[in-house]
N, C-alpha and C positions, 0 to 999 in steps of 0.2 A: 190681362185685366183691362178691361173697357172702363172708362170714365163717364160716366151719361146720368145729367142731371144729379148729382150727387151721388148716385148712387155705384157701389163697385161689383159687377156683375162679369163672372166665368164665362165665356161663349164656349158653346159644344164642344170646339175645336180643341180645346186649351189641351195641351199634353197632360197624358196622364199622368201624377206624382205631381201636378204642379201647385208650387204656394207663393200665399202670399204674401208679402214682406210684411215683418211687424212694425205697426204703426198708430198713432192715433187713428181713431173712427168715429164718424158721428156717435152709431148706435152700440153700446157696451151691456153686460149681460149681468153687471154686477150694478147695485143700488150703494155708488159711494160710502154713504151713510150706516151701510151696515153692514162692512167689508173690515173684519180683523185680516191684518196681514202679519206674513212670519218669515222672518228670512233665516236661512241657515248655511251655514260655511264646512264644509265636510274634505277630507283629505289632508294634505300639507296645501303648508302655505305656499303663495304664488303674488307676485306683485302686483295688486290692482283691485285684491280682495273688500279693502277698504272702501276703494272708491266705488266697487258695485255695489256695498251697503250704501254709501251715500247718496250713487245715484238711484237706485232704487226707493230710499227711503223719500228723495224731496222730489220725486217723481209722483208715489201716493199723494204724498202731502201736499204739495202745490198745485198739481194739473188736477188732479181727482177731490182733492179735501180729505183723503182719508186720515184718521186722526187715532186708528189703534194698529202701529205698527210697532210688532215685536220678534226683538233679539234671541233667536236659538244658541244658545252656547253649547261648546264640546260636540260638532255636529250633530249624527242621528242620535246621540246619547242623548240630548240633549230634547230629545221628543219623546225619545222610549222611556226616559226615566228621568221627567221634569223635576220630579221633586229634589235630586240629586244636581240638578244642572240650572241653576236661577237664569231666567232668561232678564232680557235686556229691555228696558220700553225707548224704542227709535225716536228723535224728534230730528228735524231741522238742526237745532241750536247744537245737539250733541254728537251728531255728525259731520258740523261745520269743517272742520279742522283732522278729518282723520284719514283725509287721501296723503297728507302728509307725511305719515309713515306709513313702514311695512307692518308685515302680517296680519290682521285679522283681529279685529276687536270683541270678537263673538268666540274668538278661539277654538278656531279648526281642528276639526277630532275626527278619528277614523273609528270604524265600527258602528256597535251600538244600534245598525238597521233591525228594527223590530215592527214589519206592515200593520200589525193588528192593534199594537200599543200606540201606537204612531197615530193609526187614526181615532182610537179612544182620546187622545189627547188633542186631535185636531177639532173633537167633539165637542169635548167639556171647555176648550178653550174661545170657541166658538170661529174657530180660523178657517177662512174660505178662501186665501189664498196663499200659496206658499212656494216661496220661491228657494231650489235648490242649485247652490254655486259649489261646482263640483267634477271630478271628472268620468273619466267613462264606467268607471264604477259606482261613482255615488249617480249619473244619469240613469244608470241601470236599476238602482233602488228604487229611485225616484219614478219610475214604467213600473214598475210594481206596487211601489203604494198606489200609484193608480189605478190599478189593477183591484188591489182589494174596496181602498175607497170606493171601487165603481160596482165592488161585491155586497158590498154594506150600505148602499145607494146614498154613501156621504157626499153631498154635494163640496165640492173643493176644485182649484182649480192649481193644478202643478205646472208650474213652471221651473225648465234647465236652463241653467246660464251654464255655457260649457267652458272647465278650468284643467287645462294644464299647460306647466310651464314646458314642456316640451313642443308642444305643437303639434300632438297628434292625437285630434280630435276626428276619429271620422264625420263629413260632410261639414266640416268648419275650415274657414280658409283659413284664421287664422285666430290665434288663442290670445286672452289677455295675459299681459305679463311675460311674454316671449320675449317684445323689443326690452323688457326693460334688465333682465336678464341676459339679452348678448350684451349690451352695456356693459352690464358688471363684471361679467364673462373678458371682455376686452380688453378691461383696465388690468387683471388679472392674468392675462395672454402676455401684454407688455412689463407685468413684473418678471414675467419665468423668461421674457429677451431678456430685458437687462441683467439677471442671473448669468443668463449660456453667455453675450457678449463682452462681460468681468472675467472669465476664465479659460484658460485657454482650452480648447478644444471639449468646451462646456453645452450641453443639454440640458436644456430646459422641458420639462413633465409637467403640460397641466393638466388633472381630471376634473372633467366636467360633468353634471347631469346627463341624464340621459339613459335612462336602461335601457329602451325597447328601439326609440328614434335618437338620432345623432344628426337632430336640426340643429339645437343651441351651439355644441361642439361646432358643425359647419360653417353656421352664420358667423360666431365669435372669431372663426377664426379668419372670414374672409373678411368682416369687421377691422381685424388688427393688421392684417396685411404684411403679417410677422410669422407665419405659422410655413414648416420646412412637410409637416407632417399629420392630416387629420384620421384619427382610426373613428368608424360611425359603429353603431351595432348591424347597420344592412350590408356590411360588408367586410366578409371573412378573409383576413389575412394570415401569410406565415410569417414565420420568424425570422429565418432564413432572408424574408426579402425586405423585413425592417430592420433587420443586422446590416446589410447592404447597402440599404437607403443613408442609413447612419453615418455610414464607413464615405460614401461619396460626397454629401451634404457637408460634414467635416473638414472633409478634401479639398473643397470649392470653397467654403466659406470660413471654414475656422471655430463652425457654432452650429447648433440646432436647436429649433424650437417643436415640441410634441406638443399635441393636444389629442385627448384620448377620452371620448365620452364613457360613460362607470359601467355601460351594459358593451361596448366593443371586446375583441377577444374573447368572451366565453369558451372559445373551444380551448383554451388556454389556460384557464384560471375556473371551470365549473367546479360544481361545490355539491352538486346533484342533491340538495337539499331544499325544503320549503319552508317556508316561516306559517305563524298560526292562522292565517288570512288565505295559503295556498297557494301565495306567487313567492315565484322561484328566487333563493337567497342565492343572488351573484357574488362571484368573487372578485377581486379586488385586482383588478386588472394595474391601476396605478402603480402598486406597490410591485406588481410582480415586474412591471416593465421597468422602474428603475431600479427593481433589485437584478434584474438580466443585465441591463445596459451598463450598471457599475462595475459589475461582473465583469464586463467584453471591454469597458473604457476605460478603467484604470490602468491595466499591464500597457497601456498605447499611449497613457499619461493623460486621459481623459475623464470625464464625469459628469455624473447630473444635478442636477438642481429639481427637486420636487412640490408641486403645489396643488395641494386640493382644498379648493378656495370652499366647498360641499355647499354647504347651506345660506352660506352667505352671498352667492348670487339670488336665492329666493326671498331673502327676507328684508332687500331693498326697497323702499319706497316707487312706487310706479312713475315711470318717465312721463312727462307730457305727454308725447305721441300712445302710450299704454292710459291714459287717463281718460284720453279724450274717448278712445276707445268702449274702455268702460265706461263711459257715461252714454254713449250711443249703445249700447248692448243693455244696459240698467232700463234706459225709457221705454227700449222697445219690449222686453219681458214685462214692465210693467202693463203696455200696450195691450199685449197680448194675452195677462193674465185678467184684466179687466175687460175686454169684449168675449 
């Protein structure tokens, strides 16, 4: 991107696929003044939810003047079948205060994608910009209402803010709500030590998030600097050689500490079952490892200690470093849904 006289101009050369970063611009494509906005929250919660409503919302509102920003509740339910799902009206004042906790004030909802009701609503409501916080499956919704919107020549403009607490957004470096997450993860790593180093020849089990990626598991664990053992889901182990690990770690130290993301082992614990949505119901890897290890540790006068902290790494308020975050990810979707 060339800089020249204000203007920001492609040269021939520029590689092909290349973009360009979202940002303020002189020239934008939308008329302030008659730009309804809608923000919607889809999935589970993730820490930071809050504050990409807030930054989003005193982004319109401050830099643009826009002055009709509204709250989608229940995610897509929450477009498909408004009359069922009272939306929210955004201001400054009522957003002041709500990066300060976790979850999601709009109340994040899974389902409910319906492209054709979805844009009758975007019709009657008159909303020409809509911002979807979500992850690889509500982004994928969110290409499809585009898709029809652009069949039905609704002029609207979509925008993804991409959400998961894993961190495994393809072409995203990094996700909101990850750091604040190993955080909580950490603190949680150090209760299942102090567990194993109380008992003699004691194991500590933590389960972490994680089905498909075992970044939280990894990060937390190099975080605590307490961890004997990380299982991820990208890497299939036997038992045989965590019955061993166990048996040595012991030997050496007296204690062990596990950490085991909820989608590692499946070859272990599958369940070859799908829940009503089509993704695959894992089983319960935690349970099965300290129902094995209690098994192999007691007759040697040993045991575990188990913790599955689950949901309560997600539904922490977002750290500083995940805030500030969101607030640079909020200005720039706004950036970009207005030019």
């Amino acid at each position: 991107i060339i800089l020249n006289d204000s203007k920001a101009t492609l040269r021939s050369h520029a590689l092909d696929g290349a973009c360009i970063r979202g940002n303020a611009c002189k020239h934008i494509y939308w008329d302030p003044a008659n730009v309804t906005a809608a923000l919607v929250t889809c999935g589970g919660l993730c820490p930071g939810l809050n504050s990409i409503i807030q930054g989003v919302t005193n982004c319109l509102w401050r830099d643009y003047g826009v002055r009709e920003i509204i709250g989608i509740t229940a995610g897509y339910n929450g477009l498909s079948a408004p009359s069922d799902h009272p939306c929210i009206e955004l201001t400054p004042e009522l957003v002041e205060e709500i990066h300060m906790k976790g979850g999601s004030i709009l109340k994040a909802g899974r389902s409910g994608f319906d492209a054709p009701k979805i844009c009758e609503t975007l019709r009657s409501r008159g909303i020409n910009l809509l911002f979807v916080i979500g992850g690889d499956g509500t982004q994928y919704a969110g290409h499809l209402l585009y898709e029809e919107a652009r069949k039905q020549r609704l002029q609207v403009s979509v925008v993804g803010v991409p959400k998961s607490i894993d961190n495994d957004v393809l072409f995203v470096d990094r996700t909101f709500g990850f750091d604040s997450a190993v955080e909580a993860a950490a603190i949680v790593i150090r209760n299942g030590w102090v567990e194993a180093v109380s008992c003699s020849k004691g194991v500590g089990i933590i389960k972490l998030m994680g089905r498909d990626a075992g970044f939280v598991a990894a990060h937390a664990a190099l975080a605590s600097n307490l961890v004997d053992l990380c299982l991820v889901p990208e890497v299939e182990v036997q038992l045989d050689d965590i019955l061993a690990h166990v048996d040595a770690t012991i030997a050496a130290k007296g204690h062990m500490v596990i950490v085991v993301a909820e989608g590692a082992g499946q070859e272990h614990v599958a369940t070859g079952e799908k829940d009503a949505s089509g993704h695959t119901v894992y089983g319960d890897i935690g349970i099965f490892l300290r129902d094995t290890l209690n098994k192999y540790l007691k007759p040697k006068g040993g045991r575990t200690f188990y913790i599955d902290p689950s949901y309560i790494i997600r539904s922490v308020p977002a750290n500083p470093i995940d805030h500030i975050y969101c607030s640079r990810l909020a200005n720039n979707a706004v950036h970009t849904a207005m030019r």
